[in-house]
N, C-alpha and C positions, 0 to 999 in steps of 0.2 A: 504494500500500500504506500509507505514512504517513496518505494522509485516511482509511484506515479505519478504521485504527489508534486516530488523535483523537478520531473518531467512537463508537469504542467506549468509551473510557475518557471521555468527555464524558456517555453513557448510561450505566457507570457510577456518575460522579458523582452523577448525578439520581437513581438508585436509592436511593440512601445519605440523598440530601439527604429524598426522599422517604419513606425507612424511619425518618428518624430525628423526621420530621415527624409521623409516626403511633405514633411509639413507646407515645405514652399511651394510644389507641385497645384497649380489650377488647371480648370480648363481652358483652353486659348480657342474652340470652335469645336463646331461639327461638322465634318465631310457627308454630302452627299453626292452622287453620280448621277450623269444623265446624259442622253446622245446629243441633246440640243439644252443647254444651260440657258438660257435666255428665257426659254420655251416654259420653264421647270421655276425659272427665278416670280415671275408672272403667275403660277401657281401659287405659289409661297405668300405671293402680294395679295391675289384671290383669296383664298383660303384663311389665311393668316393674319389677315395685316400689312405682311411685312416689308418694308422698302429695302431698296435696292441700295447697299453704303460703297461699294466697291465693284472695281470691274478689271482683272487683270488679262488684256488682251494678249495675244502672242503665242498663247495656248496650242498646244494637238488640236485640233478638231474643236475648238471653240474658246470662248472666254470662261474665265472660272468670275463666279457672278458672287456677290457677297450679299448677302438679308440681315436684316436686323429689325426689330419690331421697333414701331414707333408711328405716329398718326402724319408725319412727313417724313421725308428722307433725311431735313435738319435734324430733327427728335431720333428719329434711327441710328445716326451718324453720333447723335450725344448720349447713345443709349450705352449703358458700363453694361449690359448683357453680354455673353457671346453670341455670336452673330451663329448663321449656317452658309459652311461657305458649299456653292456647287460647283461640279468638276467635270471635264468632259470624263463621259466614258463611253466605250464603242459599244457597247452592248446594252439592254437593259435585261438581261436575264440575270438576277440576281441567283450566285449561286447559295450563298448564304445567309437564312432571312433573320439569324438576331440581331447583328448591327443595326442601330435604328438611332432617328431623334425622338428624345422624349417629350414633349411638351404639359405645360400647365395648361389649364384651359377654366376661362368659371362656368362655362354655359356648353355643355359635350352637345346639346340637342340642336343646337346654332351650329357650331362647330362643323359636325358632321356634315351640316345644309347646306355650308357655305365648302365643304370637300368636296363633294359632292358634285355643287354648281360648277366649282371650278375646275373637273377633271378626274378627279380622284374618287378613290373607294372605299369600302370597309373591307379588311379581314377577319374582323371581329371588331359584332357592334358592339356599343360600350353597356357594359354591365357591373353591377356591385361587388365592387372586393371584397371576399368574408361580409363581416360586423362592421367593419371599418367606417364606412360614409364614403368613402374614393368610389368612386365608377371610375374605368378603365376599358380605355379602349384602340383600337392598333387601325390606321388607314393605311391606306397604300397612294403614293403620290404616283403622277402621270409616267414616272419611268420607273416603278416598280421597287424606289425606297418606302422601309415602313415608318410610321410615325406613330410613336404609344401619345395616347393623350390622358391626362391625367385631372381628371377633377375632385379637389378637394371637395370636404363640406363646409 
């Protein structure tokens, strides 16, 4: 029982030394992919809100498009949020569907309407997590990334 004991609090300790080693660590964005960025950014604005704060031309196969929430592109631009930046990619077969953006959202039943209108779909409508009060729910944007959306109570 003592060696497990050790064992635990040695695991523990690594956490700590670990968590404090990454303290400085944020997040700087989110990557998403799509054959037309432009195309996909315009989603983001539909859907979301969200404006357009950056544009880096020069790109493979298009411009990588940069969003940011905010009711103008000045307010977007002044937003300390991370942004979602999009990326050209040749494909939209996503071989792998947990990568995703997560989103807050106060209103999922708007939300959904306004995904909807502008392109996009459900892969799961939003529904109640446990006991919690969160409804949770996953779209799919027009090139096939997913988006959880999260409503608190």
């Amino acid at each position: 029982m003592r060696r497990i004991y050790t064992s635990a609090m040695a695991a523990g300790a690594a956490l700590l030394v670990a968590g404090a080693a990454h303290a400085q660590v944020t997040l700087n964005s989110v990557r998403v992919g799509a054959k037309d960025t432009v195309a996909l950014a315009k989603f983001y604005q539909a859907a979301f809100g969200m404006q357009e704060v950056n544009r880096i031309e020069g790109g493979a196969g298009g411009p990588e498009v940069f969003v940011n929430f905010g009711a103008s592109v000045e307010a977007a631009k002044a937003n300390k949020s991370e942004p979602i930046v999009i990326m050209h990619r040749d494909s939209d077969d996503l071989k792998d569907p947990i990568p995703h953006v997560i989103l807050n959202v106060k209103d999922m039943a708007a939300t959904v309407a306004a995904i909807k209108a502008a392109g996009g779909s459900m892969a799961s409508e939003p529904r109640p997590f446990r006991n919690t009060g969160i409804v949770i729910g996953i779209a799919i944007d027009p090139a096939g990334n997913r988006i959880e959306m999260i409503q608190r109570p």
